[in-house]
PLY file of the C-alpha trace (Angstrom):
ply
format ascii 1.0
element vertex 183
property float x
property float y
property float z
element edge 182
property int vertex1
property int vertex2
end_header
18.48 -2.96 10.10
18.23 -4.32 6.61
19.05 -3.05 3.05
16.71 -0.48 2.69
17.57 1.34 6.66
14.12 -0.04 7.63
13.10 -2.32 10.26
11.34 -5.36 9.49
8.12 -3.79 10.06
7.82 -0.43 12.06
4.53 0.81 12.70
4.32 4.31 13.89
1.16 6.07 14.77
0.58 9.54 15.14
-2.87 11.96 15.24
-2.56 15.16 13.17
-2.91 18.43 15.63
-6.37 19.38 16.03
-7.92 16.66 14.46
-9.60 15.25 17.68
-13.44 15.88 18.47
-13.84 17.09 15.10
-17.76 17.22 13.84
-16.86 14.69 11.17
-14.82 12.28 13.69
-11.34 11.85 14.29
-8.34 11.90 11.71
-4.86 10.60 11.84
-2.27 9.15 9.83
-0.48 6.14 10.17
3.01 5.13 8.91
4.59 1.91 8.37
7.66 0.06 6.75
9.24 -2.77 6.11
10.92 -5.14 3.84
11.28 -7.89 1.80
13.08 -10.09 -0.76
12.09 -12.16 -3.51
14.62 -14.90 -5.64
14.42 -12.15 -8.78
16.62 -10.17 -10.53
15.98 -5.99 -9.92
15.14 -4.80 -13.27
12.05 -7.79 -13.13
10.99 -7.02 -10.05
10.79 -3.29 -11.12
8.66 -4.26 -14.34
6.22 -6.68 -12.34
5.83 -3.87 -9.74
5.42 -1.13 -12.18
2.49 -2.93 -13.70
-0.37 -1.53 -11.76
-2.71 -4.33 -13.22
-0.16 -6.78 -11.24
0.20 -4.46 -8.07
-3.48 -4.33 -7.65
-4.01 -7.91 -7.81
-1.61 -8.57 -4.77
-4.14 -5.94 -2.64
-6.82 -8.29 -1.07
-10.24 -6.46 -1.91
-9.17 -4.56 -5.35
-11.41 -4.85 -8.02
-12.96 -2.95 -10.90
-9.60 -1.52 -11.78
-9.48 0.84 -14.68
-6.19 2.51 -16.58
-7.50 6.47 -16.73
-4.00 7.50 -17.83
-0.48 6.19 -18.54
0.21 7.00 -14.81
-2.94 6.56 -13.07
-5.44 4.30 -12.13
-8.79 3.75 -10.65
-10.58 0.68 -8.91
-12.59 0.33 -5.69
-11.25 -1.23 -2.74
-13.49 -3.35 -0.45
-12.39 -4.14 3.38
-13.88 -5.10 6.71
-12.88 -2.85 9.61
-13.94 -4.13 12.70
-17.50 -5.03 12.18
-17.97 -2.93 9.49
-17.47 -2.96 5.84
-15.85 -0.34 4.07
-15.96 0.16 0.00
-13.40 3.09 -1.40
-13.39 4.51 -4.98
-9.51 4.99 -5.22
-7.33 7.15 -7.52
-3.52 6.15 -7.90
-1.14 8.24 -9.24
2.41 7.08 -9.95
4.47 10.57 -9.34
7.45 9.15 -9.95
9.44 6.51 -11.12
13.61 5.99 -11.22
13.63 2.64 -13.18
14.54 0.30 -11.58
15.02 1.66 -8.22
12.04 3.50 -7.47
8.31 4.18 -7.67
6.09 6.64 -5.72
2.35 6.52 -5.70
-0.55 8.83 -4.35
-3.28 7.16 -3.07
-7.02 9.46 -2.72
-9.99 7.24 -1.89
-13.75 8.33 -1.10
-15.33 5.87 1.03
-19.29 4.94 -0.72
-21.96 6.05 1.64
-19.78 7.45 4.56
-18.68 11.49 5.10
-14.93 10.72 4.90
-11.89 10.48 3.09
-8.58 8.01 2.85
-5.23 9.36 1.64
-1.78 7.64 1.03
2.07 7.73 -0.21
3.89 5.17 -0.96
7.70 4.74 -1.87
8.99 1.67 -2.79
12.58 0.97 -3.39
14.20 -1.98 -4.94
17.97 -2.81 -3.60
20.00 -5.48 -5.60
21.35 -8.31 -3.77
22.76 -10.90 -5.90
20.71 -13.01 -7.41
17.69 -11.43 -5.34
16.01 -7.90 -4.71
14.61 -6.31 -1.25
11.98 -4.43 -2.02
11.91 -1.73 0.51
8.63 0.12 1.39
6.97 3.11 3.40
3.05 4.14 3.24
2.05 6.72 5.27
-1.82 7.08 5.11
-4.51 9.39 6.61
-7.62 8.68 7.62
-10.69 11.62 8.72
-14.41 11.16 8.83
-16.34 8.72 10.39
-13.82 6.20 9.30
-11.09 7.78 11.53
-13.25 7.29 14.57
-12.76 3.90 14.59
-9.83 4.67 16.32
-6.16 3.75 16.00
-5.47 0.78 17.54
-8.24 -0.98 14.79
-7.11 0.84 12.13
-3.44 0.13 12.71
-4.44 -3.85 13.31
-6.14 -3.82 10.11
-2.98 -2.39 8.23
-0.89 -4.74 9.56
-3.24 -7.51 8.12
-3.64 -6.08 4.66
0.10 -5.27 4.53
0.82 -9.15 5.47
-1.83 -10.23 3.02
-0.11 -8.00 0.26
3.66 -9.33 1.20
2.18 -12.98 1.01
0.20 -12.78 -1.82
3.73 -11.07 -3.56
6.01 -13.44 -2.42
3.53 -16.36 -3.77
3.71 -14.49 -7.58
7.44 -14.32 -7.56
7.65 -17.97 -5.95
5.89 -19.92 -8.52
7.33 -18.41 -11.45
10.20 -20.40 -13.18
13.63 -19.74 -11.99
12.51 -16.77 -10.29
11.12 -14.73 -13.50
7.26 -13.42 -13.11
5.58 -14.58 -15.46
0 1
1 2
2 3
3 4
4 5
5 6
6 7
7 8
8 9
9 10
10 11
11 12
12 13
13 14
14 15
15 16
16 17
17 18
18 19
19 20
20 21
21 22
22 23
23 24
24 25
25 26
26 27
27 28
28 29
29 30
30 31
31 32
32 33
33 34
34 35
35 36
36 37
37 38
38 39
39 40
40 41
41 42
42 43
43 44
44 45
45 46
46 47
47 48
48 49
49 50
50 51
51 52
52 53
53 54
54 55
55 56
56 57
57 58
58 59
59 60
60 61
61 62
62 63
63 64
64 65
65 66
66 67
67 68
68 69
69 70
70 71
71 72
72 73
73 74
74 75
75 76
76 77
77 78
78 79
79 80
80 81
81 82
82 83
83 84
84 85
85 86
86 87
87 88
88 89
89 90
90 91
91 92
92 93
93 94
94 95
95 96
96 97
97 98
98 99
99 100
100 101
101 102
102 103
103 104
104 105
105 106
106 107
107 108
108 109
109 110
110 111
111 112
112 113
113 114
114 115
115 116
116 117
117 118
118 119
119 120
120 121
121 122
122 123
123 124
124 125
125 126
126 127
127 128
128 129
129 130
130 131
131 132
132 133
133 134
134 135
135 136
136 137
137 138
138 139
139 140
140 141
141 142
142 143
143 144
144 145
145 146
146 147
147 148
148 149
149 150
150 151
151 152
152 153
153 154
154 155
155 156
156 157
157 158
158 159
159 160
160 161
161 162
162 163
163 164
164 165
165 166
166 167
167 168
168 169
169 170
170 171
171 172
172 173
173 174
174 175
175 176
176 177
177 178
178 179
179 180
180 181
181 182
């Protein structure tokens, strides 16, 4: 166990009840966590996080990202599932925020030109640890439509790849900043 009560990465799958051999293909969620630290003091961390322009950039396959509100956000997310590509109008919501310690997010994407629908939380916590912060993290995220029927087992392999992609291209930002300090 770490900081945050999480494993290093847990991923948990489980189908929602009923959702099986429905006419528009399976659904399910999927839930993972983990953890992290970068050489940064909290309240920095918190800021670069908090800045959704930032966030997005460290999420392989965001672009067109738009500021509709002070606490949401729009862009479309491009991915390759499998042999497939996937392209997702997404709306992000920050619901809350307990500077410098939290921020929760609620993820709706549409995918373009499928029947289908991708849906998300996210809580991220920031623990102090010295000089450093662990930034401490748990997405659940449901999938139904034709997208769902790609089963788990690809789905949860392409989570894990996006989520390692995302922790890499993080740790990179706060790496070559001076002394730790985004830039």
């Amino acid at each position: 166990m770490g900081d945050c009560g999480l494993g290093i990465y847990d991923a948990l799958v489980a189908s929602r009840p009923g959702a099986i051999g429905s006419a528009t293909g399976w659904s399910g969620s999927m839930k993972f966590s983990g953890e992290l630290t970068v050489e940064a003091p909290r309240d920095q961390v918190f800021e670069r996080l908090r800045d959704a322009k930032f966030f997005g950039s460290c999420v392989e396959g965001v672009r067109d990202f738009a500021e509709v509100s002070e606490n949401c956000y729009s862009a479309v997310f491009e991915t390759k599932v499998a042999f497939m590509r996937f392209k997702f109008q997404v709306q992000v919501e920050i619901s809350r925020v307990e500077k410098p310690q939290l921020i929760e997010a609620k993820i709706e994407g549409k995918p373009l030109g499928i029947v289908g629908r991708l849906s998300a939380k996210s809580v991220t916590t920031l623990v102090e640890r010295g000089a450093e912060t662990v930034i401490c993290y748990e997405v659940e995220a449901g999938l139904t439509g034709k997208l769902g029927s790609l089963g788990q087992p690809v789905l949860n392999s392409k989570a894990k790849e996006l989520e390692r992609q995302f922790i890499t291209n993080l740790r990179s930002s706060f790496a070559a900043n001076v002394g730790g300090i985004p830039a």
